[in-house]
Each structure stands twice: as C-alpha cells, then as structure tokens.
C-alpha positions in Angstrom: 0.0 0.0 0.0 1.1 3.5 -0.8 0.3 6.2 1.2 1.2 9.9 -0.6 3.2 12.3 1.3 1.1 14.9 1.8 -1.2 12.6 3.9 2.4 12.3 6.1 2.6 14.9 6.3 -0.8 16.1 7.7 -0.5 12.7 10.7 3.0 14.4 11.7 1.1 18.1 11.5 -1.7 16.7 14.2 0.6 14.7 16.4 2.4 17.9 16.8 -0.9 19.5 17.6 -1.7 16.9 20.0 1.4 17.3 21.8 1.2 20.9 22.1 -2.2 21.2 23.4 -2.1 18.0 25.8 -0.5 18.3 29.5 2.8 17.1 29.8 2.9 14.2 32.5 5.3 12.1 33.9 3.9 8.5 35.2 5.5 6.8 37.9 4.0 4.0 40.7 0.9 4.4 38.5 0.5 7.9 39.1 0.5 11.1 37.4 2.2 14.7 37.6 1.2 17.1 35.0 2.1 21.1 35.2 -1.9 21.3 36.3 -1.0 19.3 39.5 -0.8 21.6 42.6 2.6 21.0 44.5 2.7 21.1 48.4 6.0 22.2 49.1 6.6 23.9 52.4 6.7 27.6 50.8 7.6 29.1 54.2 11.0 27.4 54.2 11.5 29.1 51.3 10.5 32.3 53.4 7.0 32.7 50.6 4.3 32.6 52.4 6.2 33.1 56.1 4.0 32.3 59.0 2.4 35.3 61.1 1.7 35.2 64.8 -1.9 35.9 65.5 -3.5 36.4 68.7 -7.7 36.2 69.6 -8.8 37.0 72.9 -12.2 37.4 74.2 -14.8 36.5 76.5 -18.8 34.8 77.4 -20.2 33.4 79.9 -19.9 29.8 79.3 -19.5 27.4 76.3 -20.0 23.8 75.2 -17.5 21.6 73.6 -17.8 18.6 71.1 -14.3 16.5 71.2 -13.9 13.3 68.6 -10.0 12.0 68.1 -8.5 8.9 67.4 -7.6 7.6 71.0 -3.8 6.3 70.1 -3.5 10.6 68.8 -0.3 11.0 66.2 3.6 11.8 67.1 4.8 14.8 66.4 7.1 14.7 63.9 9.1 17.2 61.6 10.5 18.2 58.6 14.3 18.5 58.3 17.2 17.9 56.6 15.2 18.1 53.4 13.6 21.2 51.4 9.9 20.9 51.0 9.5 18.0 53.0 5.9 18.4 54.4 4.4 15.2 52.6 6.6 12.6 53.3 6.7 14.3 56.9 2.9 13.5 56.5 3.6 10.2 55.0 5.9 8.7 57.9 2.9 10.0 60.5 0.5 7.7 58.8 3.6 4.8 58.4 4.6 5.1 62.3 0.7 5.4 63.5 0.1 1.8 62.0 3.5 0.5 62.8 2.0 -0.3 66.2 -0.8 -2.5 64.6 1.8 -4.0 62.0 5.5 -3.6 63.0 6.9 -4.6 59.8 6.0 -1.0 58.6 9.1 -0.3 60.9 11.2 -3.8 61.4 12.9 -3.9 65.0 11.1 0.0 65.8 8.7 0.5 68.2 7.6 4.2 67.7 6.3 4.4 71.3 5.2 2.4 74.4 2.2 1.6 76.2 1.6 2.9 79.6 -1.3 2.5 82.1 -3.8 1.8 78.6 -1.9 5.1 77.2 0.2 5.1 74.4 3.2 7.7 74.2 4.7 8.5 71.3 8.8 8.5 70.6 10.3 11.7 69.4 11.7 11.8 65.8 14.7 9.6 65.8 17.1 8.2 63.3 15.0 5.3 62.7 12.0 7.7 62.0 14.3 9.6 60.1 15.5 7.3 57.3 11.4 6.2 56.8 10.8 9.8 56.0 14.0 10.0 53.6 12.6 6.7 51.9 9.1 8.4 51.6 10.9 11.7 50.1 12.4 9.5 47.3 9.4 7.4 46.4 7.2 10.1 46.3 9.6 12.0 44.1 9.6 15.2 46.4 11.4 17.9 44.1 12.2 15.7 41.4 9.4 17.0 38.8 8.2 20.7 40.7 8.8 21.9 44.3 7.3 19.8 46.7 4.8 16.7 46.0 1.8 16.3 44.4 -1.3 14.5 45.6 -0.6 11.7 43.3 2.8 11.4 44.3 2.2 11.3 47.7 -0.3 8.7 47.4 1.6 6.5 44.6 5.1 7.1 47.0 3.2 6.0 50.3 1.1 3.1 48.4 4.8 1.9 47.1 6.3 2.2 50.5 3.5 0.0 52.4 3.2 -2.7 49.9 6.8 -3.1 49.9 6.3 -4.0 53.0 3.8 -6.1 53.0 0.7 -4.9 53.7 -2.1 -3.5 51.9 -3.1 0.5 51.8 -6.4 2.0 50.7 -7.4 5.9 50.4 -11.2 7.0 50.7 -11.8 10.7 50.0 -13.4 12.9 52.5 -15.6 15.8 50.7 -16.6 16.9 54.2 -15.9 17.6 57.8 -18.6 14.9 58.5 -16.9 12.2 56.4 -13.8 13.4 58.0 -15.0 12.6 61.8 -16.4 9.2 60.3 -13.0 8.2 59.9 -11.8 9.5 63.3 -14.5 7.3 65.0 -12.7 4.3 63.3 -9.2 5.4 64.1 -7.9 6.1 60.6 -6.3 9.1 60.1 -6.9 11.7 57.2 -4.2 13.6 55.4 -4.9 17.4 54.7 -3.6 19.0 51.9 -3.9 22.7 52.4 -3.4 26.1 50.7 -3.2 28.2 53.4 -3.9 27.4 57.3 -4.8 29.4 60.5 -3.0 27.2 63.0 -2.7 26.8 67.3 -0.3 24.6 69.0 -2.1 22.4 72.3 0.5 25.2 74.1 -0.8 28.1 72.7 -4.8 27.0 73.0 -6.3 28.2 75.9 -10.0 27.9 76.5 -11.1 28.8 80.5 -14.4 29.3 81.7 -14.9 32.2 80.7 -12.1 33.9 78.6 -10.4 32.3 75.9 -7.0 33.0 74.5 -5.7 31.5 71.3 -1.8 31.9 70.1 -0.9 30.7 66.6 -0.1 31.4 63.5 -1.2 31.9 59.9 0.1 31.9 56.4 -0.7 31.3 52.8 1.4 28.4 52.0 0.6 25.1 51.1 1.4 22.2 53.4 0.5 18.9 54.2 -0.7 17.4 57.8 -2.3 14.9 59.4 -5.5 15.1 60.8 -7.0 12.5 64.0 -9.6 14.5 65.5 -12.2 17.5 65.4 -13.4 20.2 68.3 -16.2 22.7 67.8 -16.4 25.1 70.2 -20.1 26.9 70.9 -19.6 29.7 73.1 -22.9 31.7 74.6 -22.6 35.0 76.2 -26.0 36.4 77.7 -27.8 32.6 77.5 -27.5 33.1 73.3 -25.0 31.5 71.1 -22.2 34.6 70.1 -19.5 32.6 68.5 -18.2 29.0 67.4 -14.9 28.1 66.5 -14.2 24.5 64.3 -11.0 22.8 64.1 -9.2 19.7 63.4 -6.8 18.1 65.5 -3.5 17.7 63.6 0.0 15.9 64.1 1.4 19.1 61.8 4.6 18.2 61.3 7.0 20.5 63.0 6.6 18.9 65.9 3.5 19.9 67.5 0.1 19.1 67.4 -2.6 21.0 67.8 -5.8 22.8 66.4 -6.3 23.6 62.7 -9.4 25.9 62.2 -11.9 25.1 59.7 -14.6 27.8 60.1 -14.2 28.2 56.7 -13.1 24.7 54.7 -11.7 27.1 52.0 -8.1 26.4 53.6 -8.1 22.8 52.3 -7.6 21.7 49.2 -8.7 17.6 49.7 -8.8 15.3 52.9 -7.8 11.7 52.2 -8.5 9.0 54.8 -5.3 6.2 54.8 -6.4 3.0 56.0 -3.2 0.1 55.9 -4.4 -3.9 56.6 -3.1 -7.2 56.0 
C-alpha cells in the first residue's frame, strides 16, 4: 500500500498538535504529575508565604465543647534535613501510627510504648528519620516541581507499604462529616492545604470564661495529618455569640494541635489512609 506524502505529512502536522495542546505528564508507581497538579511544598522554608503570629482574645459566659480523636492521637514529627518536606513528613505519620498495629511497617522499631492503657509516642529519631527520607524519594519530592503532588504522595506511600507487606487504601473525605467518620474508626486523614490558620495544644487556651488563642497563619501550602475535630459553641447572655471548628492535627514541625476550619476554604482535599493485612 502507498500512502502519498502529503497525507504524512498532515499525521505528523496533528501529532504535533496533539502534543502541544495536551499536558505534559510524567507517570510513575501508576501515578501522574502534569504542570496542572498543585505542589505542596513547604513555601515558608523558602521564606514565601512566612507564618504570622496571630492572637484572639475574648470572653462569654460559658460554652460547650464537642471533642472526637483517634484515642492512640499521632507523634509529632518534623520536617528537616530536606527542602519541602511536608508530605513525606505527613507520609511517615500515617507509616509510624500503623506501625503499632503491623510492626513490619518499621522492622525492629517500636515508635512508642504503652503505659497504664496510654500510648506515648517516641520523638523523631534516626529510625523515624530514614522512613521519611525513603518516603521523600518514592514520592519524588522535588524531582518534577517543588514539593509533592497529591498523586505522588499517594503512589510514594502506596509503594512504600506494599513493599512492606501490607495493603493501603485511600477513601476521599468531601466533608468535615466524612472526615469525623474516619476518626470514630481510628484512621487518620491527610490534609492538603493552601493556606492554614493554626494553634499549638501550648498556645490554646479555653477557660471558663475567657479564651485565648496563640498561633499562627500563612498562605502556604502544606501537608498534615488530621485525627480529630473540636467545635467550640460559646454563649454570652444565655445566646450562642460565637463558634470556632478545628481539626486536630500531628502538623509536622513537631507539635500538634488545632487547625481551624470555620471556613473549609483552607483545604484543598482530605484523604482518609487505612493500611491492613
């Protein structure tokens, strides 16, 4: 069969068209990062989006308080020695929270101890260390854009547990109801957010009577791990005057604390990680 050279010529004009106009992508573990993919990628390190203290006091007469968190909590781990870090800091919260359930996650590690039917939490350590550095490779932090991707982080921390030898599932949560649906089952949800408002447990303070709330607040994106949710109602004069929503979150600069989700605007998508046999 012949085929002319003009037709050649017109296939080679249209896969050039195709190419121009589709999304360049790069797959790897079975995922995808195109230039439309959002990166997470600690901008604040980078001094872009630098944190800034923030400070709410005020006052009622009483107020009421709905609690839900995962009873084993998180540890607090951090993001160091590596630029843009936040999702495999994420990544090795989720790996050393199951760990306890199956140890091969971490062979020969036990990331904390049991005590009186409380469980305490390690500090980062070396051990804790090299799973994050592990996670930063498979999920390709840096290596296609500044920071990880969604799909990255997923396909990285999928790779990373089955290579181990268990099995890992994610389950999107669309809502803050989902979200505390997963808490009453102890599995944790990753957040990945484009901005935060943000207290530390140390700088919380709600008495009865006066609160006072120390944190900070910024417009980068970053990734966390969320294990609970508070809602505060607070009435002044026997009426309602103010409530304040958060999620409780290992953050990963070693603190936990409250994330506030008056508005959900902050987050970007909330995956639930559940690891099994």
């Amino acid at each position: 069969m012949t085929i002319k050279k003009s037709y050649l010529l017109v296939i080679a004009f249209m896969l050039c068209l195709a190419c121009a106009v589709s999304p360049f992508f790069i797959q790897k573990n079975n995922a995808y990062a195109t230039k439309e993919e959002k990166y997470y990628c600690d901008d604040s390190y980078s001094g872009l989006g630098a944190p800034v203290d923030i400070e709410s006091n005020f006052t009622y007469d009483n107020y009421d308080l709905t609690l839900e968190y995962i009873q084993r909590m998180m540890p607090d781990y951090e993001s160091v020695n590596q630029a843009n870090a936040c999702a495999p800091t994420a990544g090795t919260i989720v790996v050393a929270y199951y760990d306890v359930d199956f140890p091969n996650l971490i062979p020969d590690y036990e990331p904390g101890s049991l005590y009186n039917g409380v469980y305490y939490w390690g500090p980062m350590s070396m051990t804790i260390l090299s799973v994050k550095e592990d996670l930063y490779d498979r999920m390709k932090t840096n290596v296609y854009g500044a920071g990880t991707t969604i799909n990255l982080f997923k396909s990285g921390l999928e790779s990373y547990v089955e290579d181990s030898g268990y099995n890992i599932a994610y389950n999107r949560a669309y809502n803050l109801t989902q979200a505390r649906s997963y808490f009453e089952n102890n599995i944790p949800v990753v957040l990945f957010l484009n901005s935060y408002t943000y207290y530390t447990f140390a700088g919380f303070s709600v008495g009865s009577t006066q609160a006072n709330l120390v944190g900070k607040q910024s417009s980068a994106s970053h990734v966390c791990v969320a294990y609970g949710y508070a809602e505060y109602q607070f009435y002044t004069n026997g009426s309602l005057s103010r409530t304040e929503k958060f999620l409780i979150v290992s953050f990963g600069n070693e603190t936990s604390g409250y994330l506030s989700v008056n508005s959900m605007s902050s987050i970007d998508e909330m995956w639930a990680v559940t690891v099994s046999n």
